[in-house]
C-alpha positions as CSV (number, residue, x, y, z in Angstrom):
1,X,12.3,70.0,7.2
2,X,10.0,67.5,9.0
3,X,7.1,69.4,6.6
4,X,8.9,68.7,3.7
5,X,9.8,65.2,4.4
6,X,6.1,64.6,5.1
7,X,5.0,65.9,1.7
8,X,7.3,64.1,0.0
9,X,6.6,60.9,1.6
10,X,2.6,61.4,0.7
11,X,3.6,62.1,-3.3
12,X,5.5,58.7,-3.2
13,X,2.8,56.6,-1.2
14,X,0.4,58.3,-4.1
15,X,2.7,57.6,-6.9
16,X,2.8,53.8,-5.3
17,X,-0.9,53.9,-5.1
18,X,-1.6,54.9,-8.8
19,X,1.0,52.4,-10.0
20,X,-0.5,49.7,-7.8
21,X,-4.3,50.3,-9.2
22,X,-3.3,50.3,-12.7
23,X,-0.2,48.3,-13.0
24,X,-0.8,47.0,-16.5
25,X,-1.8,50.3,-18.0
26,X,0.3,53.7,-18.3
27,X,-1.6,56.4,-17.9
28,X,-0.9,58.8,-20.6
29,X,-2.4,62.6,-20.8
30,X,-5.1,63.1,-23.5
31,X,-5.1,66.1,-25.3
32,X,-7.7,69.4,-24.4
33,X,-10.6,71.1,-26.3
34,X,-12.8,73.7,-25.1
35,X,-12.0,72.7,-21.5
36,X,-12.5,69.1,-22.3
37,X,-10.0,66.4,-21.9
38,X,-10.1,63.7,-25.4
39,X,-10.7,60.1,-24.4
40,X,-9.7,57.8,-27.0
41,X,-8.1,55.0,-25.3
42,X,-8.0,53.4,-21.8
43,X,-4.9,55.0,-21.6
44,X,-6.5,58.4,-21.4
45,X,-9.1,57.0,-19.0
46,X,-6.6,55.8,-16.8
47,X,-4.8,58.9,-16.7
48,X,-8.4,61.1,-16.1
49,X,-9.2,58.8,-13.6
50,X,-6.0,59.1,-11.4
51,X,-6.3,63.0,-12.0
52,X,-9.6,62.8,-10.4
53,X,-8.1,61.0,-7.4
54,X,-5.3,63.6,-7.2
55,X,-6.5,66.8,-8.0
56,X,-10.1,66.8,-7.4
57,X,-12.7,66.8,-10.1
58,X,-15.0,69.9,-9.2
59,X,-13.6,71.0,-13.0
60,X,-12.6,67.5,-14.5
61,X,-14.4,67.5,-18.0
62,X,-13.9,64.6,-20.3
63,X,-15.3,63.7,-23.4
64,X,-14.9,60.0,-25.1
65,X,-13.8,60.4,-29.0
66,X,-13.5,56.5,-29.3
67,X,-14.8,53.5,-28.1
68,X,-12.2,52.0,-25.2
69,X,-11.5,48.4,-24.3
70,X,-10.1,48.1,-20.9
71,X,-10.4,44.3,-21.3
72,X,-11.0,42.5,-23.9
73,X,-13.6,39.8,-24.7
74,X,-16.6,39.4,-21.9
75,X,-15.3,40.2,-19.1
76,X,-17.2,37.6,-16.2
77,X,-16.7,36.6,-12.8
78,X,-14.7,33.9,-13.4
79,X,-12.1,36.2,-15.8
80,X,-8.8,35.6,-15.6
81,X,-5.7,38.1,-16.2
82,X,-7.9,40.8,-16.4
83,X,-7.0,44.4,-14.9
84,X,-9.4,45.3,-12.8
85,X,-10.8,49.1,-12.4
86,X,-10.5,51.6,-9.7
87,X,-14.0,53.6,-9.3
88,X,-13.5,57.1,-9.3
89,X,-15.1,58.5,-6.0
90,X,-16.7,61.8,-5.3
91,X,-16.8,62.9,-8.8
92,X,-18.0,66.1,-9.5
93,X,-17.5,67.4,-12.7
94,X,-18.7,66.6,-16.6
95,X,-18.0,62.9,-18.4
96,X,-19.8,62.9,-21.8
97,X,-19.3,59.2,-23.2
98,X,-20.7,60.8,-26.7
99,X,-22.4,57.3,-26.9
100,X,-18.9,55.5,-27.2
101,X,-18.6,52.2,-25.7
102,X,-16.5,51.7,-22.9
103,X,-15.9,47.7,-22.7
104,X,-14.2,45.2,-20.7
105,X,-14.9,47.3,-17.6
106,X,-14.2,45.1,-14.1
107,X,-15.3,45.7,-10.7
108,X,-15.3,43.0,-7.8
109,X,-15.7,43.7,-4.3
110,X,-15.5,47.4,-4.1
111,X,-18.5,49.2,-1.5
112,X,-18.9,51.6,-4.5
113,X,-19.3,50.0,-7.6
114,X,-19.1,51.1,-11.2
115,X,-17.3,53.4,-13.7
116,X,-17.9,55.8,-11.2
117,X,-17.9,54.6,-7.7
118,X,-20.0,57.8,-6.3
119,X,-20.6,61.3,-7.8
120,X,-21.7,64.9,-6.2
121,X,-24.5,66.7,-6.7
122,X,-22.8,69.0,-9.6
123,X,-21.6,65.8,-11.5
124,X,-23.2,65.5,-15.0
125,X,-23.1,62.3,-17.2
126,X,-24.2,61.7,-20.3
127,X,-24.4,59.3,-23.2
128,X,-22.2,56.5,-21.1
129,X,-22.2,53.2,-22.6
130,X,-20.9,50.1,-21.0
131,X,-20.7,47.1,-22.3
132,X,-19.3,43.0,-22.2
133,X,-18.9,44.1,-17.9
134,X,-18.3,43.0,-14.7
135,X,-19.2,44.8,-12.0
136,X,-19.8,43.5,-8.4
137,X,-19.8,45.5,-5.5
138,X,-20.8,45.2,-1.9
139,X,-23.0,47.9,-0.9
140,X,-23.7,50.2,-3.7
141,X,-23.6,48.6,-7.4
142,X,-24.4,50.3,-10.8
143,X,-22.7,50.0,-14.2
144,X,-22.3,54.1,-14.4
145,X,-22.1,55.1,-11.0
146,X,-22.6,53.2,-8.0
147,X,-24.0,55.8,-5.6
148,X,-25.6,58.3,-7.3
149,X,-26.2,62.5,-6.9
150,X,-26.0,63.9,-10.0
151,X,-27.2,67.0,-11.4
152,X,-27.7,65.6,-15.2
153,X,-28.0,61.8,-15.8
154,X,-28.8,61.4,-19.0
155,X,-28.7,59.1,-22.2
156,X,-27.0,56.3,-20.5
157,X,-27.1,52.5,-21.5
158,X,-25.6,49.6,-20.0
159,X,-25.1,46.1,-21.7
160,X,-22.8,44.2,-18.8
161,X,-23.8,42.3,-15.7
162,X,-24.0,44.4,-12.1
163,X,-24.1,42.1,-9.6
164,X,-24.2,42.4,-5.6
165,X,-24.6,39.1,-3.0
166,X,-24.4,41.2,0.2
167,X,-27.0,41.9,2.5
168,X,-28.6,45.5,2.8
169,X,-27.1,46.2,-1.0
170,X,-28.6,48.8,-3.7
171,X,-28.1,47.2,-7.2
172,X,-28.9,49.0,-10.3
173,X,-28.4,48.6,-14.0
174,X,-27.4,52.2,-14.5
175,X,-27.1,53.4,-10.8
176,X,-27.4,51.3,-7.5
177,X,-28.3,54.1,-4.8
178,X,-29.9,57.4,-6.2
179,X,-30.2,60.4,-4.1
180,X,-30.3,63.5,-5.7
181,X,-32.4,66.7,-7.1
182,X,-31.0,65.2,-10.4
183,X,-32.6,65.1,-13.9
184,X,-32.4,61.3,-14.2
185,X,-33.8,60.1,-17.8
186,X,-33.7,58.6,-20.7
187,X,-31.6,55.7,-20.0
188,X,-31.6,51.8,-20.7
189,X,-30.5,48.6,-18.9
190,X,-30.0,45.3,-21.3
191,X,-27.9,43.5,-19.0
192,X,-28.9,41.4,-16.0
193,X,-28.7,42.7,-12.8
194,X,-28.2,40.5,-10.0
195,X,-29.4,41.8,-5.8
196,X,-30.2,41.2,-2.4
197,X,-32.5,43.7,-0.7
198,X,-32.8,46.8,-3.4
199,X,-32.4,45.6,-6.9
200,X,-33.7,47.3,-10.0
201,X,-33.3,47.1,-13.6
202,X,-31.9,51.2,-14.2
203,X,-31.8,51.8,-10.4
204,X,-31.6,49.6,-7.0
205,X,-33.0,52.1,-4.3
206,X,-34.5,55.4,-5.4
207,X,-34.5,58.0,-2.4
208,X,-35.1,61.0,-3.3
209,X,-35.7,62.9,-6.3
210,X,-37.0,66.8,-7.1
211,X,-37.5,65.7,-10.4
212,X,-39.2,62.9,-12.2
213,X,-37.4,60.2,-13.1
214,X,-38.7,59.7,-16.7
215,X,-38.3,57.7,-19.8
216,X,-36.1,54.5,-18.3
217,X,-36.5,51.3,-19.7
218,X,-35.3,47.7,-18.8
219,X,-34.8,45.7,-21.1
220,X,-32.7,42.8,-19.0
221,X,-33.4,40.0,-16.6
222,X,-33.6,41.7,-12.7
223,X,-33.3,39.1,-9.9
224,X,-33.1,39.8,-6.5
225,X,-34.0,38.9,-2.8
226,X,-36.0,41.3,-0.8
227,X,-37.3,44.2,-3.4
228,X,-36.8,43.8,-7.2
229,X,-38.6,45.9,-10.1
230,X,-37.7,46.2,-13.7
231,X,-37.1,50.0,-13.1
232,X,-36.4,50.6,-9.5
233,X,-36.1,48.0,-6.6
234,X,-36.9,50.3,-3.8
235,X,-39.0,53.8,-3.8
236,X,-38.6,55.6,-0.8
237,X,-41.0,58.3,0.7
238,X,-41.1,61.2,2.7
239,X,-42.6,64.4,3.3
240,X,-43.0,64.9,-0.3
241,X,-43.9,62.4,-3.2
242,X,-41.1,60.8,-6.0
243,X,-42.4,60.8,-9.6
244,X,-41.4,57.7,-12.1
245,X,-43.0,59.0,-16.2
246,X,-42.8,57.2,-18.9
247,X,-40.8,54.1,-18.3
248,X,-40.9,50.4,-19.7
249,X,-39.8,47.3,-18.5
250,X,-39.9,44.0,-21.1
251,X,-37.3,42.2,-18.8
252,X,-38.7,38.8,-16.4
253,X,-37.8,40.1,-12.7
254,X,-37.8,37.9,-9.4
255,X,-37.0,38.2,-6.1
256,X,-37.9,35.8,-3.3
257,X,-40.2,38.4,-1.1
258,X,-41.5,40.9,-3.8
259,X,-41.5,41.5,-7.6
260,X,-43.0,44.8,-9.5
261,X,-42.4,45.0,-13.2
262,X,-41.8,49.0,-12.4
263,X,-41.3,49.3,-8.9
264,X,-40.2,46.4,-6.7
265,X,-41.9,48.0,-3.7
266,X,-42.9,51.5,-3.5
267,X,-43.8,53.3,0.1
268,X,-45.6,56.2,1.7
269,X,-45.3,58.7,4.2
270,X,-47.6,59.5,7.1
271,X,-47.0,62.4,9.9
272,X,-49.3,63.5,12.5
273,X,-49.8,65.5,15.1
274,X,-52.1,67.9,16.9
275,X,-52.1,72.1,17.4
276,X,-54.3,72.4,20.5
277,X,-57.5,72.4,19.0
278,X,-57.6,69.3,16.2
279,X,-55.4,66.6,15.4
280,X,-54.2,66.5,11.4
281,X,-52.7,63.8,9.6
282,X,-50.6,63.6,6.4
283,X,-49.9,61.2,3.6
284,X,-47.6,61.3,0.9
285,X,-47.3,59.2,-1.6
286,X,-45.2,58.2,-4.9
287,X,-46.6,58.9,-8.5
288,X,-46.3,56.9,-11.6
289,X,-47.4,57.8,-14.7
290,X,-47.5,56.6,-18.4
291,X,-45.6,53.5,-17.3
292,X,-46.0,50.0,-19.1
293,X,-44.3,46.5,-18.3
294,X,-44.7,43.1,-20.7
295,X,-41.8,40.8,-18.5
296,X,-42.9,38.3,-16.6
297,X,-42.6,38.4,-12.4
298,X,-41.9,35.6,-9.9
299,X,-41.9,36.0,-6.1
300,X,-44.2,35.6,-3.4
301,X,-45.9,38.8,-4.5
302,X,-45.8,40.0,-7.4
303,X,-46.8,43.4,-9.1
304,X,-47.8,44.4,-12.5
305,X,-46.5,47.9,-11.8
306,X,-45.5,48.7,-8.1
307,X,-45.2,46.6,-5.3
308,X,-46.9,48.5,-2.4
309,X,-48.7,48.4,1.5
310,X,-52.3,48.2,1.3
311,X,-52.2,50.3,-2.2
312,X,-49.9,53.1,-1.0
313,X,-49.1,54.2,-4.5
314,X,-50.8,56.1,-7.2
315,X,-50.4,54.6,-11.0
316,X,-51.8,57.6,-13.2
317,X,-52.1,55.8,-16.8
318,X,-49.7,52.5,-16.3
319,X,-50.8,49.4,-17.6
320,X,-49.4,45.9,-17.7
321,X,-49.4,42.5,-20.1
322,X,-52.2,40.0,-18.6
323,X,-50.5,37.4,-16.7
324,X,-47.3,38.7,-15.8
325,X,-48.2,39.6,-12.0
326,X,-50.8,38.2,-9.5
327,X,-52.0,41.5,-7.3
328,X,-54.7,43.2,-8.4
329,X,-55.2,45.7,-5.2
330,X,-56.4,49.2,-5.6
331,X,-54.4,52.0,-4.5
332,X,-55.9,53.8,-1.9
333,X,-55.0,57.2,-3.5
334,X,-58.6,58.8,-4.7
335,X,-58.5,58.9,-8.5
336,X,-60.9,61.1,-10.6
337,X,-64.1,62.3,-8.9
338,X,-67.0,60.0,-10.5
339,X,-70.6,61.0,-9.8
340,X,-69.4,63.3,-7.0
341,X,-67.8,60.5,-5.3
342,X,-63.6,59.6,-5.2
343,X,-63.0,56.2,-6.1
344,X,-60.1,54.0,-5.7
345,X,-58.3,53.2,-8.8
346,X,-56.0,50.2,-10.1
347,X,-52.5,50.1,-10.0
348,X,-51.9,49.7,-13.0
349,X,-54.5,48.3,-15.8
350,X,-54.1,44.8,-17.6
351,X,-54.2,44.4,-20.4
352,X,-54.4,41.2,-23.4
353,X,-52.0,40.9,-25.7
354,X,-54.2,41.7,-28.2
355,X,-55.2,44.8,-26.6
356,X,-51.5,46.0,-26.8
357,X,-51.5,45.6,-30.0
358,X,-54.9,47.5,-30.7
359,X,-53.7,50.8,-29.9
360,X,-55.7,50.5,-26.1
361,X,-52.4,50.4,-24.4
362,X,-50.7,53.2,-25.9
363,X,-53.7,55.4,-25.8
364,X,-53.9,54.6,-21.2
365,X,-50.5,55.7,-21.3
366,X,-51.0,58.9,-22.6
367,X,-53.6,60.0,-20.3
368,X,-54.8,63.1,-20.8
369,X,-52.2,64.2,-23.2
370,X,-53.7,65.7,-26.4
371,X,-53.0,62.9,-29.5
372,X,-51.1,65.2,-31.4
373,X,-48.7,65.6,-28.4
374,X,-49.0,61.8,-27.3
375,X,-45.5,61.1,-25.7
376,X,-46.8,57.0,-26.9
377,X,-47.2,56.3,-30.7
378,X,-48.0,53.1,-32.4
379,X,-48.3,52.0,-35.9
380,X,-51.5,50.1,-35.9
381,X,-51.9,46.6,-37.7
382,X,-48.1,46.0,-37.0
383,X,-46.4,47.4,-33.8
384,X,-47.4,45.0,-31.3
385,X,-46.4,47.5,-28.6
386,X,-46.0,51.2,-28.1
387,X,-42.9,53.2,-28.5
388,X,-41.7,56.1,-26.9
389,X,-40.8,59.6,-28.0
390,X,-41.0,58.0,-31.8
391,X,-41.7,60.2,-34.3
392,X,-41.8,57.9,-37.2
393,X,-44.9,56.0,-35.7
394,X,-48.4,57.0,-35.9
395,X,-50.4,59.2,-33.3
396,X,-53.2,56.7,-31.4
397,X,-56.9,58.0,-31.2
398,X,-60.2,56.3,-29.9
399,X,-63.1,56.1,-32.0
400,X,-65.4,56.0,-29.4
401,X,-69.2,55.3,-31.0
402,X,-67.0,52.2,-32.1
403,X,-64.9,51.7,-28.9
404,X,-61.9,50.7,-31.0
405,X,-58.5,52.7,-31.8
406,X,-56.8,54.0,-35.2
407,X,-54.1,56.3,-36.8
408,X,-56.7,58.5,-38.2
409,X,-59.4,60.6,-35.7
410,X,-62.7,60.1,-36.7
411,X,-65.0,62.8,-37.7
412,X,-67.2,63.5,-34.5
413,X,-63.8,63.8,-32.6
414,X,-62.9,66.5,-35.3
415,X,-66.5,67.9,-34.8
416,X,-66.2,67.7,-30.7
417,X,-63.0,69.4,-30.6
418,X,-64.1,72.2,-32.9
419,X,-67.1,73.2,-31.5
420,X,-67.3,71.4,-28.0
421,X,-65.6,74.4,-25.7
422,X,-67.9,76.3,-25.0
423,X,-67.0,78.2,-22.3
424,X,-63.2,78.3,-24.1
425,X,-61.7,76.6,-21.2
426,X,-59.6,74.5,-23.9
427,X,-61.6,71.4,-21.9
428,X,-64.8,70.2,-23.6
429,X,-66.6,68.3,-20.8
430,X,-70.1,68.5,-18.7
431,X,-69.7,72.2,-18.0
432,X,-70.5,72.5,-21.7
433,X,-73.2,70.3,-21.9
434,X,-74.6,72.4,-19.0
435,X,-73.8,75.9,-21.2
436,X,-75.1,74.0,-24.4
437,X,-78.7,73.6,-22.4
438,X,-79.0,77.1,-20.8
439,X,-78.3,78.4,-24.4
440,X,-80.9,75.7,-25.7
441,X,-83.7,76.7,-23.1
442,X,-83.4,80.7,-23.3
443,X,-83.8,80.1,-27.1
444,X,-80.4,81.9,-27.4
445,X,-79.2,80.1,-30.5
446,X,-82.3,78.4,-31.9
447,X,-81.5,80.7,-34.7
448,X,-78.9,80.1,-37.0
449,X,-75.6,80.9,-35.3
450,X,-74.3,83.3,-38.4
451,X,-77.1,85.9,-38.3
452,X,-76.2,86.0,-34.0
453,X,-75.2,88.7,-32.4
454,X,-73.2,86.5,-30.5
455,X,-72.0,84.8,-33.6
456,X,-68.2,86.8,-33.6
457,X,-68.1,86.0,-30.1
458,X,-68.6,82.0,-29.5
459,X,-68.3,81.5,-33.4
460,X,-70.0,77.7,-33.6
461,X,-69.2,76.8,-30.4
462,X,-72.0,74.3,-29.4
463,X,-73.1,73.1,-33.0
464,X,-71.8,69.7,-32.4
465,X,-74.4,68.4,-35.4
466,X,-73.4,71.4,-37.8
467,X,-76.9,72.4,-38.3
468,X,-76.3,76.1,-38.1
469,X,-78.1,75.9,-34.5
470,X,-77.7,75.1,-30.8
471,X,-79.9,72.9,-29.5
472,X,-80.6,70.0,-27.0
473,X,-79.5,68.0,-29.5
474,X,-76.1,69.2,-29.5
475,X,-76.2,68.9,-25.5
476,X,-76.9,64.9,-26.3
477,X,-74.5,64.3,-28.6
478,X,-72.2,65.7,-26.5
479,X,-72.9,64.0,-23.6
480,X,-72.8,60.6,-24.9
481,X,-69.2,61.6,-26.0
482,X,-68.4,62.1,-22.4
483,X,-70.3,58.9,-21.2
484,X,-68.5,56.6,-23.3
485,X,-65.2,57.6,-21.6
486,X,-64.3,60.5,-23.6
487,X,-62.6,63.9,-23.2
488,X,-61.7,66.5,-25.1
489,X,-58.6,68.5,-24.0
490,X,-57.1,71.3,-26.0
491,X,-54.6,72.3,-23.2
492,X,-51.7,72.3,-25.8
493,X,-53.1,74.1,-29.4
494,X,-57.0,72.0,-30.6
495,X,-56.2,68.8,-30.4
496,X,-58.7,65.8,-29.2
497,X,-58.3,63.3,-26.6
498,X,-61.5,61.3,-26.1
């Protein structure tokens, strides 16, 4: 009896609860497909919402099949008669917003903060779209989720105002505290995003991730205290290195200590120690490539791409407008051996207006990518920037006896990239100038290359000046390719990058 009266007493005091967090809305059932619960009204989100709460969401799949409206208008801090929304915690199954908008959302003073207050690690959300929002929080602050350990994050975008004023606080666009082996990409902040100590424009603290967090951009006005970037506030480190690809921030960030316009602050990770016989130390540090940022930082330091200690970061092909940050450290990380010798590098390369708009920009960021693969494109004579993962734009090369850039490859790259790889490495670079000479001093190919007898082997591998021969000549030509900065790499099909 006492059993019984005790259950009972815990499905009332639930009842009460639901009816107290969503008094102005009745939850009402959606209908099922394929194991997917239909979303098409706030209604329905209420209802999945509570079920979450009640039942556990380890199998809770939901699918949006209309925009929703919890609020109407643009919902701000100083709303009135709004109903505000209850996170749902510990979520763990599938939410696929379809790229329907969810608007009117409202969150104030909740420790977990967003349409999702904090998700496990087999939680998978996609194509989530929030818009005319409020959400305020006191520790962990996003517009999609407020802590973060997702398996899939993808395809997100918010367009409301996340917003934390207490101390220690994570405050993101899309998520405020991320800690997962999660794919984490492709998603896009437009609203501004307001912090203390981590605050970022997609996400506040970063601190751990197996996978690269890739193709993020920020598009709205960041502003924190301690550690704000347009992507990420905060970076953590430790025995193993994080990895931020492909990411843009156009959005103005400050913060009163330190501003990056892709990481607010990024750190390593040193550990030592000694086996009997030598002492051995090691560093790891965070990685970003292919990155860009054109908004303007303010703070006592500010970054063009990561805010670091004593260049503790490595910027692989990231570059940044002139003028929009002061620092100009290099990291510490060794870049490309030069001359035998490893040589700091920049973090991050500036770079004029003008330059942007050349092509010079697009063609850092994709590093050594082959063109025909370039993850950047830009048409030319009228994109002032570079675009992402866009298709309809044109593919960058450098022409480099001119040192200026073009939607069309210039003959000698054609030439290069035909008959540079000698040793069919698909990488034309000095170990073929090096093969070119050996063949040139033995005489080997001083004949025409189609009466050879190694002619079906190496084909016209070498002939860089299409005379039918192999010569010094063609070690020349080649080298001045590689002395003006260029590179051939055919790692994915022929293709030139130079």
């Amino acid at each position: 009896m006492k059993k019984l009266i005790s259950t009972t007493a815990a499905l009332i005091f639930t009842a009460a609860f639901s009816l107290c967090a969503y008094a102005q809305t009745v939850p009402e059932e959606p209908t099922k497909t394929a194991g997917y619960y239909n979303i098409s009204s706030p209604e329905n989100l209420y209802w999945f919402a509570g079920y979450c709460r009640d039942n556990g969401s380890d199998n809770a799949y939901a699918r949006l099949t209309d925009d929703i409206v919890l609020n109407g208008g643009e919902v701000t801090a100083n709303s009135t008669n709004v109903e505000e929304w209850e996170p749902i915690m510990d979520f763990n199954g599938k939410f696929d917003g379809d790229y329907h908008t969810i608007s009117g959302l409202y969150v104030k003073g909740k420790e977990y903060a967003g349409l999702f207050g904090s998700t496990g690690q087999n939680a998978s959300l996609d194509s989530i779209v929030i818009e005319k929002s409020y959400i305020e929080g006191t520790k962990y602050a996003g517009a999609v989720v407020g802590y973060n350990q997702c398996e899939f994050l993808y395809r997100c975008i918010n367009k409301g105002t996340v917003v934390s004023y207490t101390d220690g606080a994570s405050t993101g666009g899309i998520a405020g505290w991320h800690n997962s082996r999660s794919n984490f990409a492709d998603c896009k902040n437009y609203g501004e995003v307001i912090g203390t100590d981590y605050t970022g424009g997609i996400i506040g603290y970063a601190e751990r991730s197996s996978q690269p967090l890739r193709e993020l951009e920020n598009c709205g006005t960041v502003r924190g205290v301690k550690y704000a970037g347009g992507i990420i506030g905060f970076l953590s480190a430790e025995s193993y290195n994080d990895h931020v690809k492909n990411c843009i921030n156009t959005g103005n960030v400050t913060a009163v200590e330190k501003a990056g316009g892709i990481v607010g602050f990024s750190e390593y990770y040193e550990s030592s120690g000694s086996n009997g016989n030598y002492a051995w130390m090691m560093r790891s540090y965070n990685t970003l490539t292919g990155c860009y940022n054109t908004g303007q930082m303010s703070a006592a330091k500010t970054y063009g791409i990561a805010g670091h200690e004593n260049g503790g970061v490595d910027a692989q092909n990231c570059c940044y407008l002139e003028g929009t940050a002061t620092d100009k450290t290099e990291s510490f990380v060794y870049g490309i051996p030069i001359n035998g010798q490893k040589e700091e590098h920049p973090i991050g390369i500036e770079l004029s207006a003008q330059e942007f708009a050349s092509g010079k920009a697009a063609y850092i960021l994709n590093g050594s990518s082959a063109p025909l693969n370039s993850a950047w494109r830009q048409n030319i004579g009228s994109d002032s920037y570079p675009y992402l993962q866009d298709a309809s734009r044109g593919i960058v090369y450098r022409h480099i006896l001119k040192d200026e850039y073009a939607n069309t490859e210039d003959d000698l790259h054609k030439t290069c990239r035909t008959l540079g790889d000698t040793d069919a490495n698909k990488t034309v670079d000095i170990k073929d100038i090096i093969q070119i000479l050996n063949k040139s001093a033995s005489n080997e190919y001083k004949m025409p290359i189609e009466t050879s007898s190694a002619a079906g082997q190496d084909g016209v591998y070498g002939d860089i000046n299409s005379d039918g021969t192999v010569t010094d000549e063609d070690a020349s030509m080649l080298l001045d390719i590689l002395a003006r900065g260029g590179r051939v790499d055919m790692t994915v099909g022929t293709y030139v990058y130079g």
